[in-house]
SEPAKE-18366 format. One record per residue (C-alpha): z negated, y, x negated; residue in three letters; residue number from 1. Coordinates in Angstrom, 3 decimals. Each point is the difference from the previous one (the first is absolute). Layout:
N
+----------+----------+----------+------+------+
:        z :        y :        x : resn : resi :
+----------+----------+----------+------+------+
:        Z :        Y :        X :  ALA :  NUM :
...
+----------+----------+----------+------+------+
//
This chain:
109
+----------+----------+----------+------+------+
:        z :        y :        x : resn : resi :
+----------+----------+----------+------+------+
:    9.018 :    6.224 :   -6.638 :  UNK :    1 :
:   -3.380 :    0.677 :   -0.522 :  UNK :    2 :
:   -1.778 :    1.493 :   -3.412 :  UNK :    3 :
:   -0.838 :   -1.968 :   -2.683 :  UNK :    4 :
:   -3.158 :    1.429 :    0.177 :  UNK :    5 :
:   -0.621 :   -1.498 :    3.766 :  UNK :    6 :
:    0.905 :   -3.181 :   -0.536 :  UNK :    7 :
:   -2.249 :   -3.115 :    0.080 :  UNK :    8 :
:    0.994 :   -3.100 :   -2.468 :  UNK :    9 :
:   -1.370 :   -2.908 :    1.927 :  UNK :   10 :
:    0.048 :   -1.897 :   -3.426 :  UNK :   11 :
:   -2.416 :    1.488 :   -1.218 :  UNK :   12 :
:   -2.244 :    0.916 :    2.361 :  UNK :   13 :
:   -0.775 :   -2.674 :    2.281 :  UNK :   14 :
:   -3.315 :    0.725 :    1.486 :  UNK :   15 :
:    1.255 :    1.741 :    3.128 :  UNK :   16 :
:    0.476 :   -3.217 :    1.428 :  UNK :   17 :
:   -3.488 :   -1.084 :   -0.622 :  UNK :   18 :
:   -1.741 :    3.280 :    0.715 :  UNK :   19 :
:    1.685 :    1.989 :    1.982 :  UNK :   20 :
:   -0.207 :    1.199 :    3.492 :  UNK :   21 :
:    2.990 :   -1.339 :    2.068 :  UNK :   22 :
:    1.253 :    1.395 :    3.149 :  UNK :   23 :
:    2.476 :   -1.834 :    2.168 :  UNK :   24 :
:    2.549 :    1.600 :    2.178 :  UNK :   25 :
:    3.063 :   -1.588 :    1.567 :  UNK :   26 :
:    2.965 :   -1.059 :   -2.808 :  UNK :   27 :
:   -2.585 :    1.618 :   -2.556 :  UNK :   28 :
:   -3.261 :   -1.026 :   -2.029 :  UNK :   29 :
:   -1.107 :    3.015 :   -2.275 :  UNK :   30 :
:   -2.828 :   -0.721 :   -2.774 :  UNK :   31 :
:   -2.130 :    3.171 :   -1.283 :  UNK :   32 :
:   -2.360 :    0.225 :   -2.739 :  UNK :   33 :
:   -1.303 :    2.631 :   -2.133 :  UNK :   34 :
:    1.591 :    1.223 :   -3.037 :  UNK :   35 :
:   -0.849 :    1.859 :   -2.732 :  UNK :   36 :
:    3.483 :    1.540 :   -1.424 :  UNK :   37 :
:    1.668 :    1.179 :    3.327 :  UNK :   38 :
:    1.380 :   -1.427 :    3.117 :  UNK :   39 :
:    2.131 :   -2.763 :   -0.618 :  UNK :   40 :
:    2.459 :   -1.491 :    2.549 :  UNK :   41 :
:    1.429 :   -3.899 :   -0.363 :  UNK :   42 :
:    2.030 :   -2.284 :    2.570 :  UNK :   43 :
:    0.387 :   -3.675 :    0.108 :  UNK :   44 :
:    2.792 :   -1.612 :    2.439 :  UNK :   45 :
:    0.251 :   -3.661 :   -0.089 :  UNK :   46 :
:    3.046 :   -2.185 :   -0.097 :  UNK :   47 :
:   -2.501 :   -1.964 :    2.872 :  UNK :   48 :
:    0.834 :    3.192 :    2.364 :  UNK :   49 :
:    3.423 :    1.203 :   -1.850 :  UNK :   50 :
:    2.207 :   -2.338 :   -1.104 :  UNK :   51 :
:    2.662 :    2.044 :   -1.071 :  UNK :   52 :
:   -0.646 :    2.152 :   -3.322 :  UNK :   53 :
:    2.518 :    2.940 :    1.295 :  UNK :   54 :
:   -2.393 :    0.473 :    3.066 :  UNK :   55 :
:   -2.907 :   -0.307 :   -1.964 :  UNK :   56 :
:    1.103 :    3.093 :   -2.001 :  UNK :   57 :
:    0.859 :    1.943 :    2.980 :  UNK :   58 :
:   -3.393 :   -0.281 :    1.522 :  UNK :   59 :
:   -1.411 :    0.612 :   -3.418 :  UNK :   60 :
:    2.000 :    2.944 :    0.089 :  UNK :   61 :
:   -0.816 :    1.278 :    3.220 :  UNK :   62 :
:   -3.791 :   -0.410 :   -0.375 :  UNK :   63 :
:   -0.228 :    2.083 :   -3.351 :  UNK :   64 :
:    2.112 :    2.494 :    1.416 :  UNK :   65 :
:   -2.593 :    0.648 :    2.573 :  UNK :   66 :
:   -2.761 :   -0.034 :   -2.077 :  UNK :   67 :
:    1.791 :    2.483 :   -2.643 :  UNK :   68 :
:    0.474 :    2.526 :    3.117 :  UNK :   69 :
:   -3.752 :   -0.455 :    0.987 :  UNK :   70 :
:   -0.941 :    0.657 :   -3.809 :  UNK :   71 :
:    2.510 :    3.125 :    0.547 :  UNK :   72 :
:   -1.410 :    1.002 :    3.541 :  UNK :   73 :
:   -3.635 :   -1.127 :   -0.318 :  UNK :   74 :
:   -2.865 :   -1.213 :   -2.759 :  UNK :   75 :
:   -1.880 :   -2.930 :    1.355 :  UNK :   76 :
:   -3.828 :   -0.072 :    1.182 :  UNK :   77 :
:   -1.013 :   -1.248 :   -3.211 :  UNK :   78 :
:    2.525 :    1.281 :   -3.409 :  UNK :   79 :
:   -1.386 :   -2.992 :   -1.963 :  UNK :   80 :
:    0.530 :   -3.200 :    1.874 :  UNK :   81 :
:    2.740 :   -2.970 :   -0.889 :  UNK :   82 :
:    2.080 :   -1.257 :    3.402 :  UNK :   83 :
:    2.014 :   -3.244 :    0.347 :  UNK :   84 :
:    2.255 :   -0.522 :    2.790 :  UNK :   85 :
:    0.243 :   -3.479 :    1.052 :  UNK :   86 :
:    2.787 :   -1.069 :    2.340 :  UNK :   87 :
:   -0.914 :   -2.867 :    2.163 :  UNK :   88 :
:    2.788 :   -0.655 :    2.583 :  UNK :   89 :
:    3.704 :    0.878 :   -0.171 :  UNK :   90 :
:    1.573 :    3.893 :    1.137 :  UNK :   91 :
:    2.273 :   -0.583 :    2.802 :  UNK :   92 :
:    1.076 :    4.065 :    0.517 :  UNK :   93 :
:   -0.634 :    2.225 :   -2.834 :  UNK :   94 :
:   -0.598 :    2.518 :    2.204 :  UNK :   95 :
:   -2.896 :   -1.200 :    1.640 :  UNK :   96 :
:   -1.669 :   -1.177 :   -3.253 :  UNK :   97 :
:    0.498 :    3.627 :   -1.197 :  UNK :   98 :
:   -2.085 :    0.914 :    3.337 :  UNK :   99 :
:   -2.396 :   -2.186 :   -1.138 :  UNK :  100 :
:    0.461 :    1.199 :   -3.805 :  UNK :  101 :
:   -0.879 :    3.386 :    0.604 :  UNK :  102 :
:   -2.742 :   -0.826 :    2.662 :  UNK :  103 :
:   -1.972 :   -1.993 :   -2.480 :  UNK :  104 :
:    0.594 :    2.837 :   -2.758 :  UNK :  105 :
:   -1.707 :    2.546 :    2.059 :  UNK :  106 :
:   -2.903 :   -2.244 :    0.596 :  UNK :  107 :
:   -0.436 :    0.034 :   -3.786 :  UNK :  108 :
:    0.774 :    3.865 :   -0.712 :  UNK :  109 :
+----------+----------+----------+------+------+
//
């Protein structure tokens, strides 16, 4: 689980989508902007892409598992910048999404 202190409420802070730079990759969509308290880390999975609310979780928790070991590891190219991740199509392995995890992780540390 990550820190309270990197997390991003989407409720209130909505101008990501508007504003920020997106960068598509295979399952993922990820949405940076600036910030000015920290970097912040959110993730939105559909019920479109996920039906199922126990798999929804489990991708959930894979994802912030591998961005809590690259805050661990690593501090990004930029400390102050707010990230959504965006899934757009459904995970068939795990495994190969965690590939593609971590690949897209490095591009932003």
């Amino acid at each position: 689980m990550l820190p309270k202190k990197n997390r991003l409420f989407l409720r209130q802070d909505r101008t990501i989508f508007l504003k920020g730079k997106r960068l598509n990759f295979n399952h993922l969509r990820v949405y940076t902007y600036p910030s000015q308290v920290g970097t912040r880390f959110s993730l939105v999975i559909p019920k479109k892409v996920v039906a199922l609310a126990t798999k929804r979780n489990r991708l959930k928790r894979i994802i912030y598992q591998e961005v809590y070991n690259c805050l661990k590891k690593h501090r990004f190219k930029t400390a102050n910048v707010k990230l959504v991740f965006y899934l757009k199509k459904p995970v068939l392995e795990e495994e190969g999404f965690k590939a593609e995890l971590r690949k897209v992780l490095t591009q932003l540390c």
